[in-house]
C-alpha positions in Angstrom: -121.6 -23.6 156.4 -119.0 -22.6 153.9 -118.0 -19.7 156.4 -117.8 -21.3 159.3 -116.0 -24.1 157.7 -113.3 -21.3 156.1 -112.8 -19.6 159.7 -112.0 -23.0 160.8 -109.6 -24.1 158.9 -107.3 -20.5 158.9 -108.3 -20.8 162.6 -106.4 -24.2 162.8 -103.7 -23.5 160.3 -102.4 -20.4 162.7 -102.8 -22.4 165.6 -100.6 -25.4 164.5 -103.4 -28.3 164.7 -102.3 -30.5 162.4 -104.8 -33.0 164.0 -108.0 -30.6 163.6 -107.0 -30.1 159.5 -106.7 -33.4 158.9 -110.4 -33.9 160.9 -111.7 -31.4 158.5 -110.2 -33.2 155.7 -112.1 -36.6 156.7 -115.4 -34.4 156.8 -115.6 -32.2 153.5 -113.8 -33.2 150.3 -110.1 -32.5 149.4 -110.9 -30.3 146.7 -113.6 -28.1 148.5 -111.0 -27.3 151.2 -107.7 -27.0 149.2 -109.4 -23.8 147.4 -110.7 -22.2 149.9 -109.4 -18.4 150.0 -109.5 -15.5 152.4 -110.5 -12.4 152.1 -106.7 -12.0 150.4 -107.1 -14.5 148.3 -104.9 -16.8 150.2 -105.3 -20.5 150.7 -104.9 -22.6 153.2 -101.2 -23.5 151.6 -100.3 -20.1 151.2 -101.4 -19.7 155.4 -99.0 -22.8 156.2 -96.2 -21.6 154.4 -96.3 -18.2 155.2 -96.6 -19.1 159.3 -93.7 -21.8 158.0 -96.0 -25.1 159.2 -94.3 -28.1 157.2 -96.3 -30.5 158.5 -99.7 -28.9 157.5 -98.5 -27.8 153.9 -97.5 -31.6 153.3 -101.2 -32.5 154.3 -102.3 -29.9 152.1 -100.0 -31.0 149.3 -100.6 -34.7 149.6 -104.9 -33.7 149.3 -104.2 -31.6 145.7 -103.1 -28.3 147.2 -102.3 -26.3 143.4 -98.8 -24.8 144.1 -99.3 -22.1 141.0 -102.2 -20.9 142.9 -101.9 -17.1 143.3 -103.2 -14.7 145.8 -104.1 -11.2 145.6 -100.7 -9.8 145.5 -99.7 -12.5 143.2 -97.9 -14.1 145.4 -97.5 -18.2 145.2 -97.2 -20.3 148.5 -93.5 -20.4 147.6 -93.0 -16.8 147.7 -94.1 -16.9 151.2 -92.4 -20.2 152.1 -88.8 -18.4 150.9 -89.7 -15.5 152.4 -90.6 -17.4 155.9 -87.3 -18.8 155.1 -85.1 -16.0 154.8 -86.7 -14.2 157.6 -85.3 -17.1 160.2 -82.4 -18.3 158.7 -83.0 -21.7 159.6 -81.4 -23.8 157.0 -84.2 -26.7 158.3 -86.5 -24.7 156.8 -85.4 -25.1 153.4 -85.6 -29.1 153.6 -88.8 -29.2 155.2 -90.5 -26.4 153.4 -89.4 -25.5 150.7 -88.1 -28.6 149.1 -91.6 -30.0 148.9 -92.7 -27.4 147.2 -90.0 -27.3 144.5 -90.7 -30.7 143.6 -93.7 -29.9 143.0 -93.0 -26.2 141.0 -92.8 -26.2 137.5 -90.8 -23.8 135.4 -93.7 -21.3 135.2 -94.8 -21.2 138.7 -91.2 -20.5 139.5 -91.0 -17.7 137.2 -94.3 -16.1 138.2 -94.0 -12.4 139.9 -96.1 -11.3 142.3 -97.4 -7.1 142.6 -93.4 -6.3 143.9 -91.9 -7.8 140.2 -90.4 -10.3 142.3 -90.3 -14.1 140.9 -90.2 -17.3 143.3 -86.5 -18.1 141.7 -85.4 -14.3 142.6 -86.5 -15.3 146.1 -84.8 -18.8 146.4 -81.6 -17.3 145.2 -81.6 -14.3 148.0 -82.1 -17.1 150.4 -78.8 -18.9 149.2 -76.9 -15.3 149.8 -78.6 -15.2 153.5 -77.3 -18.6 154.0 -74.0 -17.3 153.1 -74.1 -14.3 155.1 -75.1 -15.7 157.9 -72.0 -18.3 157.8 -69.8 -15.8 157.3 -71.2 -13.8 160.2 -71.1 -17.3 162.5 -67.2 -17.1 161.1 -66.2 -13.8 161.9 -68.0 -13.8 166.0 -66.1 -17.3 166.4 -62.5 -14.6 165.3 -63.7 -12.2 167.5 -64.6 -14.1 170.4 -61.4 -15.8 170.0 -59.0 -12.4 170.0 -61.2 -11.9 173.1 -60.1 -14.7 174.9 -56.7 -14.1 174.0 -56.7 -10.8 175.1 -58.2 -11.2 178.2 -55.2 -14.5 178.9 -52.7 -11.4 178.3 -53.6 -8.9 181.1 -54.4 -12.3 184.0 -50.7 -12.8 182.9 -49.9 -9.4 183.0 -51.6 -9.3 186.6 -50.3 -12.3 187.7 -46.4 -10.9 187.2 -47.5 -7.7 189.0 -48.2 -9.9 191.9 -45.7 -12.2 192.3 -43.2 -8.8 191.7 -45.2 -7.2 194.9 -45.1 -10.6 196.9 -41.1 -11.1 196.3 -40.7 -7.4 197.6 -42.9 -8.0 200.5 -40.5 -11.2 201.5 -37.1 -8.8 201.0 -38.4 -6.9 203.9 -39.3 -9.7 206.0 -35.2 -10.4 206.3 -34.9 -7.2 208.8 -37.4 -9.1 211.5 -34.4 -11.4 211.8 -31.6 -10.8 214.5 -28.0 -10.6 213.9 -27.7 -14.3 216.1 -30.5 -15.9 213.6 -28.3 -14.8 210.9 -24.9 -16.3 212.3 -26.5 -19.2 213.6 -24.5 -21.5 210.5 -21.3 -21.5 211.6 -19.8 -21.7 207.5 -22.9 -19.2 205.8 -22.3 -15.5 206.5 -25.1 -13.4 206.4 -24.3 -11.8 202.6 -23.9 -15.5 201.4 -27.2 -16.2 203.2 -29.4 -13.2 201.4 -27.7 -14.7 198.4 -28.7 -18.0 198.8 -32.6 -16.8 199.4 -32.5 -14.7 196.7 -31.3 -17.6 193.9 -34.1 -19.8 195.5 -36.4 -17.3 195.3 -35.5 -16.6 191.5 -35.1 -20.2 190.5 -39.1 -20.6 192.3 -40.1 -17.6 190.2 -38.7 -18.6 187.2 -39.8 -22.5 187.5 -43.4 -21.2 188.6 -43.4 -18.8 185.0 -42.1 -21.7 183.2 -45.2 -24.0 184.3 -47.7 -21.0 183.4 -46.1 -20.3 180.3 -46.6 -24.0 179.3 -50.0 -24.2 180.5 -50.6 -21.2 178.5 -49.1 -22.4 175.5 -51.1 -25.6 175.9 -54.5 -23.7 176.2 -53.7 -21.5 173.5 -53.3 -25.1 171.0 -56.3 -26.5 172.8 -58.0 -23.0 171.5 -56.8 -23.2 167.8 -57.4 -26.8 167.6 -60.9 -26.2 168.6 -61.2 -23.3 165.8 -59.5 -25.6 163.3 -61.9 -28.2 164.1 -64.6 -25.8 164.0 -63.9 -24.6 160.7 -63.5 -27.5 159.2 -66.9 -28.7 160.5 -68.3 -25.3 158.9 -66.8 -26.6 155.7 -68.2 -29.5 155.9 -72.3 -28.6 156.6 -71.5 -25.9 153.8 -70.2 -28.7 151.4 -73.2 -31.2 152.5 -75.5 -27.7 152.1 -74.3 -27.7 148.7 -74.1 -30.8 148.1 -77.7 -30.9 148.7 -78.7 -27.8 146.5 -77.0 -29.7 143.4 -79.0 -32.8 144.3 -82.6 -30.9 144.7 -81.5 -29.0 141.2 -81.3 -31.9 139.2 -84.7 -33.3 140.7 -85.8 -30.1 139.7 -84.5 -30.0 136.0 -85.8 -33.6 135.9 -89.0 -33.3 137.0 -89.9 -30.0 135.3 -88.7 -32.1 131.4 -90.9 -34.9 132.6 -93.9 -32.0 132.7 -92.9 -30.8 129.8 -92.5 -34.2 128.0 -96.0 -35.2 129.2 -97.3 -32.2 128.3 -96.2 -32.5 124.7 -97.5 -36.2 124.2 -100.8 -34.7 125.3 -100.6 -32.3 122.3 -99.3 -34.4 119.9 -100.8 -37.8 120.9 -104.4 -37.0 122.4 -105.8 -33.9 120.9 -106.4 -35.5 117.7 -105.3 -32.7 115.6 -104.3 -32.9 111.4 -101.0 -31.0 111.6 -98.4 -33.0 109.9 -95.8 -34.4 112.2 -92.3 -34.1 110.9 -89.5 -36.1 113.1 -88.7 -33.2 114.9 -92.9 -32.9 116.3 -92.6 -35.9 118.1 -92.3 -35.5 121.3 -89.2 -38.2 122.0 -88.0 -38.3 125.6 -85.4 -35.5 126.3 -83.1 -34.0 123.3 -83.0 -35.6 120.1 -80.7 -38.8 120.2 -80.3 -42.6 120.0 -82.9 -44.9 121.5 -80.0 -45.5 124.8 -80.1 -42.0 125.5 -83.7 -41.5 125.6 -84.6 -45.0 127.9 -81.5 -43.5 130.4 -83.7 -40.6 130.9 -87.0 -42.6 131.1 -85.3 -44.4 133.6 -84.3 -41.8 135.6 -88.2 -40.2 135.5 -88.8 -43.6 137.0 -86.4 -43.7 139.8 -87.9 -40.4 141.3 -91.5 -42.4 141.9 -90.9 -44.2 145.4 -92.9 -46.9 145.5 -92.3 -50.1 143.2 -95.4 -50.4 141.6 -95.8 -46.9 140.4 -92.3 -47.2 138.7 -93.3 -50.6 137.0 -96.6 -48.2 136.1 -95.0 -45.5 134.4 -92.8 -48.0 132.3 -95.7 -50.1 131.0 -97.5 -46.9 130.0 -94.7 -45.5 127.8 -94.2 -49.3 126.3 -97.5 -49.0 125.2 -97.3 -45.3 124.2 -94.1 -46.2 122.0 -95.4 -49.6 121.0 -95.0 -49.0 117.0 -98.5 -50.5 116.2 -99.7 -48.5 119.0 -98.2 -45.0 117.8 -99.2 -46.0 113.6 -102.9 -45.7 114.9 -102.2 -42.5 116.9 -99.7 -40.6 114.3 -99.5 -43.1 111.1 -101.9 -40.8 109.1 -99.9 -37.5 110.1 -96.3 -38.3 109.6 -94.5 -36.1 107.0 -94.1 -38.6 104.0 -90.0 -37.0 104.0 -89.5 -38.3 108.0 -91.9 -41.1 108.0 -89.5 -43.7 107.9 -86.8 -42.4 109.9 -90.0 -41.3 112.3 -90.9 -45.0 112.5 -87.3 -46.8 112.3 -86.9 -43.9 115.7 -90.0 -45.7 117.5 -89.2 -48.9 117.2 -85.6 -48.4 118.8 -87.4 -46.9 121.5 -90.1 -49.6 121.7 -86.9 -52.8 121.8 -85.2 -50.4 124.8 -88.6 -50.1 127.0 -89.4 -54.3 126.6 -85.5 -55.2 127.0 -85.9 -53.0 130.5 -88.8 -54.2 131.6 -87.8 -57.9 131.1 
């Protein structure tokens, strides 16, 4: 059964069913699917990023899918989501599949190489240069198709002169059709004064008629640079929101990968129960060492990146009662250094009065 049930999932996975994974995942446990591997070693969230299927990865994320998870090659399923990436050049693909996976990465997953030496952050930053390259390419066609346009305005007018130069001679050899009596037939024009006369109109048509053109030229031509100003300027604009963007997901990143790392440490020092004596520098305090304010701003800000409600008021009742002094003196009392003891203590009750006063 476990054969049929791995051919069926890679089977859905390359064919897009969202629906038929998530049937599976009803049927057999989260956990027995998520680690599933090919004959590659490849799971099923290495097979949805590397075919670049957002929606599946998230269903795979959202049931435990483990992004440090490596396949034969050593590649993660961000090396083949960036690489999915960078092969399209769609700048959708870095919201909807590789930002998940980010917030998600921690430090060392993003600085694990696969067989080609290549780390996932080596990757994510020759996608920022494709991004850029492909802008500036968009740039340079919008320059060339312009000069194109311009060019190809210059010879119509070119053409259009020829004509109206062939057309004028063609109506100075009509005036020979006419006879001498069609000539005189004004008594006060003479003939010389006549050609005259139709060769001023004609001249005063031509030049009104190149006047006209030249100012519906001129107005085409603005309508043309306003349009590439405009278009510019919208360029700038994705390219500042792009960025904009980047800066935003950075600082999730950064936050999220000191919240690991903070967790991490009050796991060591908190619950493995070991006899090492702490000093005030061993305690794992929120962030860099600092005043209680500066350590409940950055609790706070671990908070705001859980969505719902409940789970914020969650995480900040379980670090009241990690930092609750009588709390931590059961914990750590018997390992403080005697020299930092104090200051240790005088340290966690700061941080206690900042967590109640916030949660009141």
């Amino acid at each position: 059964m476990g054969k049929s049930t791995e051919e069926k999932l890679f089977r859905y996975i390359k064919a897009g069913k969202l629906h038929r994974v998530r049937s599976l995942f009803k049927k057999y446990k989260p956990s027995y699917l998520t680690t599933i591997v090919d004959c590659k070693g490849r799971s099923a969230l290495h097979a949805s990023c590397l075919l670049g299927n957002d929606a599946i990865m998230r269903l795979l994320l959202k049931n435990g899918a483990d992004v440090g998870v490596k396949d034969s090659d050593g590649n993660t399923a961000l090396h083949f989501a960036l690489k999915y990436a960078t092969e399209t050049s769609r700048i959708s693909a870095f919201n909807d599949l590789i930002v998940p996976l980010l917030n998600l990465c921690s430090r060392q997953v993003l600085d694990m190489k696969n067989s080609d030496g290549k780390t996932a952050r080596e990757c994510l930053s020759q996608l920022k240069r494709a991004y850029y390259q492909r802008r500036e390419e968009a740039e340079a066609l919008r320059k060339r198709q312009w000069r194109t346009e311009m060019e190809e305005m210059s010879k119509q007018e070119e053409e259009l002169e020829w004509q109206r130069k062939l057309q004028f001679e063609a109506g100075q050899e009509d005036f020979c059709k006419y006879s001498e009596e069609d000539y005189h037939e004004s008594a006060h024009e003479s003939y010389d004064e006549w050609v005259e006369r139709i060769v001023r109109e004609r001249r005063q048509k031509k030049a009104s008629s190149q006047r006209k053109q030249q100012k519906e030229a001129e107005r085409k031509r603005y309508e043309r640079q306003e349009e590439a100003r405009k278009r510019t300027k919208e360029l700038e604009q994705e390219h500042e929101a792009y960025m904009t963007r980047i800066s935003i997901e950075r600082q999730k990143l950064k936050l999220a990968a000191s919240q690991t790392e903070y967790e991490t440490q009050c796991q060591i020092v908190f619950d493995s129960g070991s006899r090492t004596d702490l000093s005030f520098t061993d305690i794992p305090w929120p962030g860099e060492l600092g005043d209680a304010t500066e350590m409940i701003n950055l609790i706070v800000k671990w908070s705001e990146m859980i969505s719902e409600e409940e789970g914020r008021k969650k995480f900040l009742k379980e670090q009241q009662v990690r930092w609750h002094p009588d709390k931590f003196l059961q914990k750590c009392g018997n390992r403080l250094y005697t020299g930092d003891k104090e200051g240790i203590i005088e340290q966690v009750k700061k941080l206690s009065q900042e967590i109640n006063s916030l949660l009141d």
